[in-house]
C-alpha positions as MATLAB code, in Angstrom:
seq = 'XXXXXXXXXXXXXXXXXXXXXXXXXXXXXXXXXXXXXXXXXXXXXXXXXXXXXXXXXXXXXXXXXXXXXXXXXXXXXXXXXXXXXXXXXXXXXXXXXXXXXXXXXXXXXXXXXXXXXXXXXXXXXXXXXX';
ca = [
     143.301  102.096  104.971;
     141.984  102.090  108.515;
     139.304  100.761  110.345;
     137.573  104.165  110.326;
     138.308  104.649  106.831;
     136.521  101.456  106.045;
     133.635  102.027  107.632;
     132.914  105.243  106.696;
     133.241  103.702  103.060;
     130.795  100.925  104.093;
     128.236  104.082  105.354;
     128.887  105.691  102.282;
     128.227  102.502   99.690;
     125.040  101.824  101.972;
     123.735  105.353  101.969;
     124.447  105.482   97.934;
     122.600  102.102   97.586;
     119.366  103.420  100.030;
     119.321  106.537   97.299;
     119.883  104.627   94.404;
     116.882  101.719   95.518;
     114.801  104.682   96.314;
     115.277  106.560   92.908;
     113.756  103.046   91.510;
     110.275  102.944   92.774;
     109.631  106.720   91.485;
     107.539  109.407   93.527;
     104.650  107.203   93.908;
     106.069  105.070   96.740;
     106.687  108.684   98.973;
     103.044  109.533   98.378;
     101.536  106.517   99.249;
     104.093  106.049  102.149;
     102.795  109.500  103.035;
      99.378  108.414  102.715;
      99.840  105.531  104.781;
     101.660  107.251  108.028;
     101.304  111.118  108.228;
      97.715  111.637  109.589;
      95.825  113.452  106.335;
      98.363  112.148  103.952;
     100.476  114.072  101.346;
      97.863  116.707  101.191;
      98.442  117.324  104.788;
     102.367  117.274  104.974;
     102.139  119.959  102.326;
      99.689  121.941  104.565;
     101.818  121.302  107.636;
     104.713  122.640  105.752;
     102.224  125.714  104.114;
     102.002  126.694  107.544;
     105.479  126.890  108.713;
     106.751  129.433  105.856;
     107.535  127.235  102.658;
     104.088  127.792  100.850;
     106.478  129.325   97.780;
     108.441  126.010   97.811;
     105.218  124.077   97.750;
     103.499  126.046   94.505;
     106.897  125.963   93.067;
     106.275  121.943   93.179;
     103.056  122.050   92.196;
     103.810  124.440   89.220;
     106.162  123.708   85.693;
     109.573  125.717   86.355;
     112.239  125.681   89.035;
     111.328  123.699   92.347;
     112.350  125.736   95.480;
     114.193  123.403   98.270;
     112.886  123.140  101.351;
     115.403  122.457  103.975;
     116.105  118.062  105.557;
     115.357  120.709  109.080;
     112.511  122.085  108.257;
     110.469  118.623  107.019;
     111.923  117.131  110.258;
     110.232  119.319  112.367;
     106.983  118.641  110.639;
     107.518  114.885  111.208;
     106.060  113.528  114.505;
     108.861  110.810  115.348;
     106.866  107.570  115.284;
     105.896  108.865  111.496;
     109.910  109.038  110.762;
     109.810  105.613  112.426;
     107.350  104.412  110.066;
     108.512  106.398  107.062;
     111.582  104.646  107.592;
     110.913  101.183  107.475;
     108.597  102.050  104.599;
     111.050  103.217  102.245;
     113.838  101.207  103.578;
     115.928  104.250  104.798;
     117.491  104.854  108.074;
     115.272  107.119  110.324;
     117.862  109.491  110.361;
     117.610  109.784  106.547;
     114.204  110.530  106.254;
     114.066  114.057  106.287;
     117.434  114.419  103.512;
     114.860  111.951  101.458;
     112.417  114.218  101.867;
     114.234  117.010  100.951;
     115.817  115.282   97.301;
     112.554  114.030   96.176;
     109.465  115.409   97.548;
     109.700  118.131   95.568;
     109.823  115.511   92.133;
     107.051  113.515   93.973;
     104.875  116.763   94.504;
     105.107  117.302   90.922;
     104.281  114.219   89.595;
     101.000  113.617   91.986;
     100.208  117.747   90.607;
      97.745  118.987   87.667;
      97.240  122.285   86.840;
      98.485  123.594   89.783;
      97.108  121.593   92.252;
      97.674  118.318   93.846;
      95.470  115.356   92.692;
      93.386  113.749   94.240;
      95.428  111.173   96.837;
      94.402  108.219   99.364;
      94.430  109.250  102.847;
      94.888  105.846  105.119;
      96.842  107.129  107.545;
      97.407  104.990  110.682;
      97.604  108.383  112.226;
     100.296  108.210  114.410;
     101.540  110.848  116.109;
];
């Protein structure tokens, strides 16, 4: 094995480990990271992303049944960078990341801060950074 091959392993088994400690502190942890750097919180994000075409992938997360993806592109371009900064170091994820661990579990996180349809009610402390 090379040097190249080894350290694309070492990426790999970092990357799985990032996903895996992620998986462990549930949903919660991306709404209250949410909460704490997108300015208006998780209620926000979702109206940010309402407004650039994926309001079917947002009721489908908000509703029982199949959860619509929305693309690791499309969430990046609703991030200001300085949130991705902050998002990052928040749930211990390279910055480049962020959006892909947006993309694999907001739509679980969505569901689990939802009621009847709509989103619960959620803290908005936002150090609102742009």
């Amino acid at each position: 094995m090379g040097l190249l091959d080894g350290a694309k392993n070492l990426i790999g088994d970092v990357v799985a480990a990032a996903d895996r400690a992620f998986e462990e502190t549930g949903s919660g942890k991306l709404a209250l990271a949410l909460a704490k750097f997108y300015p208006g919180g998780l209620a926000a994000f979702l109206d940010r992303l309402r407004e650039t075409g994926h309001g079917a992938a947002i009721d489908s997360w908000l509703s029982p049944g199949t959860r619509q993806a929305v693309p690791a592109s499309a969430l990046a371009a609703c991030l200001p960078e300085a949130v991705t900064e902050r998002l990052a170091y928040d749930l211990g994820v390279p910055a480049a990341r962020v959006p892909t661990v947006l993309a694999e579990f907001l739509p679980a996180a969505v569901a689990d801060q939802s009621e009847n349809g709509s989103l619960k009610p959620q803290p908005n402390f936002s150090t609102q950074v742009r």
